[in-house]
N, CA, C and O atoms as a printed pandas DataFrame, in Angstrom:
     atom_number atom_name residue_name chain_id  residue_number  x_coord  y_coord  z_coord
0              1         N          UNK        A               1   16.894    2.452   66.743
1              2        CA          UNK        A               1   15.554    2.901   67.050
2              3         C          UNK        A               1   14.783    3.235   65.772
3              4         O          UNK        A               1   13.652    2.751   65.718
4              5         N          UNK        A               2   15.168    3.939   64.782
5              6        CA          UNK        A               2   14.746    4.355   63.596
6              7         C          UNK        A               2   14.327    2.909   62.745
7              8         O          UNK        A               2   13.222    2.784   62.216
8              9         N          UNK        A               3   15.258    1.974   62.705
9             10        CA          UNK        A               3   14.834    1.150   62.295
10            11         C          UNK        A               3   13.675    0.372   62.634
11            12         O          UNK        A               3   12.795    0.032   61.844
12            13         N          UNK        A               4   13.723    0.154   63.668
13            14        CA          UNK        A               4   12.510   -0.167   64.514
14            15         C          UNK        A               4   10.967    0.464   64.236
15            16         O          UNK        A               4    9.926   -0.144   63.988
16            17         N          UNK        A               5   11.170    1.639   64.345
17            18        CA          UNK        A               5    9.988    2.243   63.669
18            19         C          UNK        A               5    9.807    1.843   62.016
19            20         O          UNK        A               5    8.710    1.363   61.729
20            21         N          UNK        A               6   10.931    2.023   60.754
21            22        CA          UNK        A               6   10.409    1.358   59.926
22            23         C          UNK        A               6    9.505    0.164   59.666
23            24         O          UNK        A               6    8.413   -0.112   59.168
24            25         N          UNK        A               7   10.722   -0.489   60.372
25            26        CA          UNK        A               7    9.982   -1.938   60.292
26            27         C          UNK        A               7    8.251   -2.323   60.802
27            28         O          UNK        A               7    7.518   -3.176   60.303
28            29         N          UNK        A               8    7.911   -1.273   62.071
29            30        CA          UNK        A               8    6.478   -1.139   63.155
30            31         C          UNK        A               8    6.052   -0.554   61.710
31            32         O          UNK        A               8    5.757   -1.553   61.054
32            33         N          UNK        A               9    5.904    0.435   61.018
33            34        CA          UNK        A               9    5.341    1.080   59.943
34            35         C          UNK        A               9    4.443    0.709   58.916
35            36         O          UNK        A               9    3.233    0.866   58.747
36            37         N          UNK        A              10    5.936   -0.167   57.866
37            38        CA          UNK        A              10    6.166   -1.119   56.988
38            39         C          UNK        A              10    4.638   -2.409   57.032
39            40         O          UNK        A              10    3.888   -2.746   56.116
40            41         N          UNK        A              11    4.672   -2.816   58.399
41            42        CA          UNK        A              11    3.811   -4.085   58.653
42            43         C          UNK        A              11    2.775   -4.361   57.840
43            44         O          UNK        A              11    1.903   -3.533   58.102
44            45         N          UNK        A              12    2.301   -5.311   56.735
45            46        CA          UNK        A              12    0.892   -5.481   56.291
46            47         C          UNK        A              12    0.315   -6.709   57.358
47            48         O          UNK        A              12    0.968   -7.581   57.930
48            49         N          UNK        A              13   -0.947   -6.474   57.393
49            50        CA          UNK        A              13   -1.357   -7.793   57.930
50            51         C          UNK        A              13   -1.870   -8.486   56.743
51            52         O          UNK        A              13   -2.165   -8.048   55.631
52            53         N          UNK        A              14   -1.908   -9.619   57.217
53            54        CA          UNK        A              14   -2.044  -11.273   56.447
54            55         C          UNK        A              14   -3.856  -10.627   55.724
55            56         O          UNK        A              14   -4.122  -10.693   54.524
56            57         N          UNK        A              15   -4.507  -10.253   56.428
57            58        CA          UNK        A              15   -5.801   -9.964   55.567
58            59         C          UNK        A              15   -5.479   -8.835   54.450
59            60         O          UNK        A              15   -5.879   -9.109   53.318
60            61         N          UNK        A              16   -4.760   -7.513   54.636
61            62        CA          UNK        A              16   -4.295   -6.940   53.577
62            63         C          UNK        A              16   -3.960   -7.431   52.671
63            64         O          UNK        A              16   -4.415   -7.191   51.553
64            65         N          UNK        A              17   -2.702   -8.592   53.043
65            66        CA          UNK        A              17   -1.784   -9.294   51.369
66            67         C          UNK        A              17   -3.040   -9.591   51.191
67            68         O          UNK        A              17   -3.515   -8.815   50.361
68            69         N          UNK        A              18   -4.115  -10.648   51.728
69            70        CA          UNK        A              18   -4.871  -12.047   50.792
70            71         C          UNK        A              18   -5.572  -10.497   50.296
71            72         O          UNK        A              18   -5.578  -10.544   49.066
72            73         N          UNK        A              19   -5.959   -9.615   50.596
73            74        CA          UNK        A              19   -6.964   -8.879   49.967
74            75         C          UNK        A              19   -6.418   -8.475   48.293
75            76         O          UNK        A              19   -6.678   -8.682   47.107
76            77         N          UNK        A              20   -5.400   -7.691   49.288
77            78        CA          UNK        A              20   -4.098   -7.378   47.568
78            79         C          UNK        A              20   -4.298   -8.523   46.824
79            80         O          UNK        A              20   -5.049   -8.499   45.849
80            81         N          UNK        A              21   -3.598   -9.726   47.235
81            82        CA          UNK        A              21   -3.630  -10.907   45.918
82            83         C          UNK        A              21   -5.175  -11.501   45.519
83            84         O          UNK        A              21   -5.277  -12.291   44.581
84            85         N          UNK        A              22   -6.262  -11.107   46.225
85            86        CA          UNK        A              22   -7.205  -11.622   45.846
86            87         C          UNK        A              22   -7.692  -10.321   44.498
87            88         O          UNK        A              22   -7.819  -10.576   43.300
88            89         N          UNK        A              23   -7.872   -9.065   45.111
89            90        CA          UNK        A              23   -8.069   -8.574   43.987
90            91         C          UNK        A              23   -7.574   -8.387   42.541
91            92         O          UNK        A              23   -8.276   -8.113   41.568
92            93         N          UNK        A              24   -5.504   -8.690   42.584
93            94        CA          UNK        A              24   -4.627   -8.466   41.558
94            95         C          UNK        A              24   -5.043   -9.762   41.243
95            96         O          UNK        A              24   -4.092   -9.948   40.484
96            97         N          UNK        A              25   -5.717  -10.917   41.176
97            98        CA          UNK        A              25   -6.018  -12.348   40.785
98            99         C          UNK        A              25   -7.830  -12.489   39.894
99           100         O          UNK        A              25   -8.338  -13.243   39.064
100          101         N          UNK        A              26   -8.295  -11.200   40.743
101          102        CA          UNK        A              26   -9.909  -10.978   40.489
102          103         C          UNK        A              26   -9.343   -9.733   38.929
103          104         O          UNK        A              26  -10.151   -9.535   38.022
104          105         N          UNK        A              27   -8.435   -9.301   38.912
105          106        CA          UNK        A              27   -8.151   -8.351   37.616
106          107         C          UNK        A              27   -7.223   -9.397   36.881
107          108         O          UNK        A              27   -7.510   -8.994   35.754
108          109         N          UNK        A              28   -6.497  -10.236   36.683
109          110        CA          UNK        A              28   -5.672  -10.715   35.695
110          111         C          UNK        A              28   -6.680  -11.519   35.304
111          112         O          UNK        A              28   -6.836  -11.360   34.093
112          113         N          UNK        A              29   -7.728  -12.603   35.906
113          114        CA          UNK        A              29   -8.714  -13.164   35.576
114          115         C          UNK        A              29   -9.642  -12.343   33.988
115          116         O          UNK        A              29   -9.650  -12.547   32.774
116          117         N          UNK        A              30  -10.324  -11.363   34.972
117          118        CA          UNK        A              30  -10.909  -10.465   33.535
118          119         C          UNK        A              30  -10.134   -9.890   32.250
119          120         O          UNK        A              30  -10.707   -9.626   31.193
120          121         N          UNK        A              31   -8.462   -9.697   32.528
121          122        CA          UNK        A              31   -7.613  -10.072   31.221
122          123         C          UNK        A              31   -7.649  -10.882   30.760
123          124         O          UNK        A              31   -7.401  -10.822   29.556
124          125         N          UNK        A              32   -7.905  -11.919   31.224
125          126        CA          UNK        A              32   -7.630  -13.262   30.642
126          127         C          UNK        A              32   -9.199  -13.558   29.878
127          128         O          UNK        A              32   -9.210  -14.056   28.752
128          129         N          UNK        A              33   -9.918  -13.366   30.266
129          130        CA          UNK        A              33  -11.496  -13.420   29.739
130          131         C          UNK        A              33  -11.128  -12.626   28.617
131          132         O          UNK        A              33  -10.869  -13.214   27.567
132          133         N          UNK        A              34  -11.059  -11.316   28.669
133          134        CA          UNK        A              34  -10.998  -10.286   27.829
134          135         C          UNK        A              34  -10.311  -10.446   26.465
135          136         O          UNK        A              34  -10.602   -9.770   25.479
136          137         N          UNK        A              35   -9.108  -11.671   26.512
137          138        CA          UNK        A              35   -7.857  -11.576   25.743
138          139         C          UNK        A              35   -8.629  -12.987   25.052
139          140         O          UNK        A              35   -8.699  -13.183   23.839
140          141         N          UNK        A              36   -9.130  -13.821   26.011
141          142        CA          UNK        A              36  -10.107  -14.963   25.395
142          143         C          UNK        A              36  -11.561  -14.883   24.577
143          144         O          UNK        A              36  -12.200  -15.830   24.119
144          145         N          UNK        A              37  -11.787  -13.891   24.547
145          146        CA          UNK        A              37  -12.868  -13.029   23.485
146          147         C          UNK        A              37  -12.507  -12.627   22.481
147          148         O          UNK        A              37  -12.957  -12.812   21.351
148          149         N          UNK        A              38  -11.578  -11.988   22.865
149          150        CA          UNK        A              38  -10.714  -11.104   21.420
150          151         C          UNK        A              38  -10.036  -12.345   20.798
151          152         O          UNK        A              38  -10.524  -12.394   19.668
152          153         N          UNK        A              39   -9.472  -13.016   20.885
153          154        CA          UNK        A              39   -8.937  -14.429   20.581
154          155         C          UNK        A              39   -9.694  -15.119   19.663
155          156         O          UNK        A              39   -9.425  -15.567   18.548
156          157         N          UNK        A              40  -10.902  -15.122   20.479
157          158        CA          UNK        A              40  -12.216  -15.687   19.737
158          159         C          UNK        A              40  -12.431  -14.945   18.224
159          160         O          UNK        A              40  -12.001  -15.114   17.083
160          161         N          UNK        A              41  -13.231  -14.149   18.823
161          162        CA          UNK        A              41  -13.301  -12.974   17.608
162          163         C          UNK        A              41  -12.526  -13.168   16.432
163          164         O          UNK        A              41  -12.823  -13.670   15.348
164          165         N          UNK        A              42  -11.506  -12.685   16.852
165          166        CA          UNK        A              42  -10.253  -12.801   15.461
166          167         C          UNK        A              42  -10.417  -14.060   15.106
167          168         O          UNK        A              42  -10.959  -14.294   14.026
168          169         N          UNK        A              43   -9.991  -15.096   15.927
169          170        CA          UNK        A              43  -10.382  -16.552   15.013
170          171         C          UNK        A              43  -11.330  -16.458   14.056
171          172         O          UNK        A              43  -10.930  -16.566   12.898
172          173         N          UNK        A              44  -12.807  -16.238   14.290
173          174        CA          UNK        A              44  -14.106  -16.096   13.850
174          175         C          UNK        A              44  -14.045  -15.346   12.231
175          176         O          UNK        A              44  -14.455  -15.836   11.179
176          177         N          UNK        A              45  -13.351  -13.925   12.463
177          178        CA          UNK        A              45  -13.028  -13.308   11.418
178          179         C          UNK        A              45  -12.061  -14.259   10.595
179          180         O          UNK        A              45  -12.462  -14.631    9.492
180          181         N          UNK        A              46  -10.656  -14.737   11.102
181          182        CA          UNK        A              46   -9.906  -15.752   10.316
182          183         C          UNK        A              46  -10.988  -16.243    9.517
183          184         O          UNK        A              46  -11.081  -15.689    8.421
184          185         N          UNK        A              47  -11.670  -16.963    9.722
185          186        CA          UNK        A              47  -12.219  -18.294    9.483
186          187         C          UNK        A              47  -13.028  -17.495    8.394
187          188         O          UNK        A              47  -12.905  -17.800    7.208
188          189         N          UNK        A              48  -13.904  -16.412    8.818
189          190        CA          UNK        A              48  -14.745  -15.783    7.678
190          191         C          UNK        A              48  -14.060  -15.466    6.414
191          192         O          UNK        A              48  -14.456  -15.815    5.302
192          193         N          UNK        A              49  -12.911  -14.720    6.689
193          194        CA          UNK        A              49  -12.408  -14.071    5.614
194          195         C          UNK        A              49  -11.379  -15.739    4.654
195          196         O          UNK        A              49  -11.277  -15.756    3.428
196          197         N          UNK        A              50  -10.898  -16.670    5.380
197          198        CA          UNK        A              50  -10.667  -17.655    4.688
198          199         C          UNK        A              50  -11.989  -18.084    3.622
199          200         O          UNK        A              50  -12.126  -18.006    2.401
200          201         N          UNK        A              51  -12.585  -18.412    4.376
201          202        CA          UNK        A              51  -13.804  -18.980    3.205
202          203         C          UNK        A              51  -14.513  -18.214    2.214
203          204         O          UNK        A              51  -14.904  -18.677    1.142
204          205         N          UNK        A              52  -14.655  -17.113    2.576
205          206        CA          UNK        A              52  -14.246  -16.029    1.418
206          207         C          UNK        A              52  -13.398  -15.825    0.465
207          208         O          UNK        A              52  -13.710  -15.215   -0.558
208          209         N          UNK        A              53  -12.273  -16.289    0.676
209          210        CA          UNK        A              53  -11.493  -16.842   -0.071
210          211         C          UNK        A              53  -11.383  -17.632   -1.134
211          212         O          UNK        A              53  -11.055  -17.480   -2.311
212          213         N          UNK        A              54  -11.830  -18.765   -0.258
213          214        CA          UNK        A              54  -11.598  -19.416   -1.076
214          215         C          UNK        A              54  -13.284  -19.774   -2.249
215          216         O          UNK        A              54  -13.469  -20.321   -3.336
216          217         N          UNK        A              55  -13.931  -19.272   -1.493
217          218        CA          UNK        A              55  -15.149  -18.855   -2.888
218          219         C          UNK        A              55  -14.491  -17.974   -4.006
219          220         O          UNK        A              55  -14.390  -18.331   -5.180
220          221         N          UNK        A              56  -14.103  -16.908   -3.554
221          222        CA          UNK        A              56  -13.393  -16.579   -4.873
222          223         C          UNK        A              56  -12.711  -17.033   -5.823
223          224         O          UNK        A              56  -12.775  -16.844   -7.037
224          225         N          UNK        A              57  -12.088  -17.614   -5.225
225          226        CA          UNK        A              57  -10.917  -18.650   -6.070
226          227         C          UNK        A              57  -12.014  -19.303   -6.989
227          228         O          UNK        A              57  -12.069  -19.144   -8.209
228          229         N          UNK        A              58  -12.931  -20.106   -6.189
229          230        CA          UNK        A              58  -13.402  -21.031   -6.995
230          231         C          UNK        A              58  -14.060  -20.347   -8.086
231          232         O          UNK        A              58  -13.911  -20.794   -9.224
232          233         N          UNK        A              59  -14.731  -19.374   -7.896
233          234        CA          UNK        A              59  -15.609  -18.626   -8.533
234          235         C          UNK        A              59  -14.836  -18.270   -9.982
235          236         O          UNK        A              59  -15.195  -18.425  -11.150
236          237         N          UNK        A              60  -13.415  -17.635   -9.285
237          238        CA          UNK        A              60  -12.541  -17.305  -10.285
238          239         C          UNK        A              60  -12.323  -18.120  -11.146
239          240         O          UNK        A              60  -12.585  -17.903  -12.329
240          241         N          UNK        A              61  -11.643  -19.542  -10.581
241          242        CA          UNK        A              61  -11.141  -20.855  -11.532
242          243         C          UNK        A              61  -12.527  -20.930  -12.226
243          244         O          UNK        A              61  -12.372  -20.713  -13.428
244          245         N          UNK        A              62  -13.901  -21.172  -11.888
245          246        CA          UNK        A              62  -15.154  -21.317  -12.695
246          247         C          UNK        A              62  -15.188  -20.464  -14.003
247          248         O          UNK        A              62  -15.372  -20.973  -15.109
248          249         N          UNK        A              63  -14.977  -18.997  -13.776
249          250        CA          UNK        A              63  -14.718  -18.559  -14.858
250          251         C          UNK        A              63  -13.818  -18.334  -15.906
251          252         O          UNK        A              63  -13.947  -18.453  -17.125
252          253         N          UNK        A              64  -12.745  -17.935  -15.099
253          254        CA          UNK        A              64  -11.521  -18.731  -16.019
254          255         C          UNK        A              64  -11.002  -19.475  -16.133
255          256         O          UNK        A              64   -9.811  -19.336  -15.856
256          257         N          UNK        A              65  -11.344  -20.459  -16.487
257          258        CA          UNK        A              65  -10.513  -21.517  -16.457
258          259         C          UNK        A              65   -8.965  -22.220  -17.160
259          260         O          UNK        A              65   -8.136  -22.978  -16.657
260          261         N          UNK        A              66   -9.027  -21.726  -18.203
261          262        CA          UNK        A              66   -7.567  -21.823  -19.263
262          263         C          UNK        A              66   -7.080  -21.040  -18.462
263          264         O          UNK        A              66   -6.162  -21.549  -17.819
264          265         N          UNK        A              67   -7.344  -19.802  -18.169
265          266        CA          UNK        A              67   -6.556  -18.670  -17.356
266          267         C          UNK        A              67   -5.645  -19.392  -15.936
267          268         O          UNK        A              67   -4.453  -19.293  -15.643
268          269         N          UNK        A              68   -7.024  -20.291  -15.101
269          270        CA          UNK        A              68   -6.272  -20.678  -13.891
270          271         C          UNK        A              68   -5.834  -21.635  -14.280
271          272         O          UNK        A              68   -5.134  -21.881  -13.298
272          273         N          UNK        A              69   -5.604  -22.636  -15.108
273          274        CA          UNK        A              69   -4.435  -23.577  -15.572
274          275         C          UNK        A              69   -3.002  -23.418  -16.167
275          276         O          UNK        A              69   -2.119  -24.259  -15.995
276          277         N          UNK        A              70   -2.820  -22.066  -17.008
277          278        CA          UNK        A              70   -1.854  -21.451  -17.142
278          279         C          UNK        A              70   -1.292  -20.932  -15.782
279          280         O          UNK        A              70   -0.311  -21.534  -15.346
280          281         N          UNK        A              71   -1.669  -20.144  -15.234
281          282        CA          UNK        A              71   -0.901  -19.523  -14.005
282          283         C          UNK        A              71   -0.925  -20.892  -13.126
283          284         O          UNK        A              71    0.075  -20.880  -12.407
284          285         N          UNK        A              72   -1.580  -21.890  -12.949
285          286        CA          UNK        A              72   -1.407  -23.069  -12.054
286          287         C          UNK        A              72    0.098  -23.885  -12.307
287          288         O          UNK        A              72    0.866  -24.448  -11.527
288          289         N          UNK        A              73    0.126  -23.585  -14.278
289          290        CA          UNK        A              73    0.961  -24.438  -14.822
290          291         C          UNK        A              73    2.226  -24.061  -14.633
291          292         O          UNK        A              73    3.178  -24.834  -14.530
292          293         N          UNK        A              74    2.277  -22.595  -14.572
293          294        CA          UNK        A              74    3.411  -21.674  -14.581
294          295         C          UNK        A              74    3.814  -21.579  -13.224
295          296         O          UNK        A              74    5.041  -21.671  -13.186
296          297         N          UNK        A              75    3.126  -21.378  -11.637
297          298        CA          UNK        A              75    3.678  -21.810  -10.612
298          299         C          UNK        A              75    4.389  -22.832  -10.499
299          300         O          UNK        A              75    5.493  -22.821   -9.956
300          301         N          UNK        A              76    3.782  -23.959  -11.055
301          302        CA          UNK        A              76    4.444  -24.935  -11.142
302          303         C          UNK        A              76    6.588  -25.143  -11.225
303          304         O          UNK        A              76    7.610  -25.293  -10.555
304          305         N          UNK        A              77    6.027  -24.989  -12.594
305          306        CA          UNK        A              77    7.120  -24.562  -13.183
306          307         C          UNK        A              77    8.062  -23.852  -12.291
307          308         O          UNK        A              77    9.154  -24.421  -12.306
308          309         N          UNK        A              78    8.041  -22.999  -11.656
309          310        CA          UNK        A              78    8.949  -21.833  -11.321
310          311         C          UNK        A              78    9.043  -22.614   -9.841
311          312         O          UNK        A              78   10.159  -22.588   -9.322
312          313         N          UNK        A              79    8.106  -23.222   -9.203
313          314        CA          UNK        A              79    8.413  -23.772   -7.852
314          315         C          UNK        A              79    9.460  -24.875   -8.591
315          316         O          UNK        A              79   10.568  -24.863   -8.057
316          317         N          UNK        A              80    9.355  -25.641   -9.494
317          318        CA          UNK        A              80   10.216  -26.970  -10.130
318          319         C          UNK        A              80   11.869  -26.577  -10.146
319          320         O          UNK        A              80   12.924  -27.180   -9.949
320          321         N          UNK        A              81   11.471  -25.258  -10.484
321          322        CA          UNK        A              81   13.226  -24.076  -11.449
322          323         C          UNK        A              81   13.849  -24.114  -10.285
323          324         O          UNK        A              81   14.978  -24.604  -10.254
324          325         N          UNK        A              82   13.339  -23.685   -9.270
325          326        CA          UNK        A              82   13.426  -22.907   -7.885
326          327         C          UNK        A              82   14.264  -24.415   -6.792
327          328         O          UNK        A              82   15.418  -24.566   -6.392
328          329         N          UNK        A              83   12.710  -25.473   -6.606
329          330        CA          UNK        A              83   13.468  -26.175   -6.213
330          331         C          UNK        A              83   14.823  -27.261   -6.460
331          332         O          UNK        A              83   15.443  -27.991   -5.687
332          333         N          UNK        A              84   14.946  -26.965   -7.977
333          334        CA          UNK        A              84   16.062  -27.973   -8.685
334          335         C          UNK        A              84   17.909  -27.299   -8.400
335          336         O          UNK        A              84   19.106  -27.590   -8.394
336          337         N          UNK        A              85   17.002  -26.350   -8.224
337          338        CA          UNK        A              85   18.475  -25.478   -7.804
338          339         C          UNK        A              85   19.173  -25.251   -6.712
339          340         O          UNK        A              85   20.331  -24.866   -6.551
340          341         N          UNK        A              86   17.879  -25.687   -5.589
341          342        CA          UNK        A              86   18.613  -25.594   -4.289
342          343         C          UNK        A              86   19.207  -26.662   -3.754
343          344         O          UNK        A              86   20.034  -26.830   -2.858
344          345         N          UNK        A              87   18.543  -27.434   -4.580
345          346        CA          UNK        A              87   19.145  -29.110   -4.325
346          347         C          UNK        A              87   20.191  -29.558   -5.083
347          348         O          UNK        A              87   20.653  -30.632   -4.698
348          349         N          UNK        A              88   20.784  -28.993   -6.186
349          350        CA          UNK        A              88   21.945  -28.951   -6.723
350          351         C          UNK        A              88   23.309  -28.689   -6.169
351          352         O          UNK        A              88   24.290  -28.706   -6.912
């Protein structure tokens, strides 16, 4: 008998669930918008702060130039040291 009553209790009707899943579907939606903005955004910033970048650089190499050929020359080098050794 007890069980019986759980179970009579328990009951959702079919318009409750679709309501439940319509609204938990109407909120993961606006996460998903939300997370697709912010997504955006940050890309946007990526992209700003890259090209910023790389103006500097250039700006930098413009002015120094012997300077950025030495340290260009010297990466070099040390990537050459680096990779001769692992391949040994």
């Amino acid at each position: 008998m007890a069980a019986q009553n759980l179970n009579s209790s328990n009951h959702v009707s079919p318009d409750e669930i679709r309501n439940q899943a319509n609204s938990r579907l109407e909120a993961a939606s606006k996460t998903i918008d939300h997370l697709s903005d912010q997504a955006v955004e940050y890309s946007d910033r990526a992209i700003a702060a890259g090209k910023n970048a790389v103006s500097k650089s250039v700006e930098f190499s413009k002015e120094y130039p012997v300077h950025t050929a030495l340290g260009a020359g010297a990466l070099g080098f040390l990537a050459g040291a680096l990779v001769s050794k692992i391949l040994k």
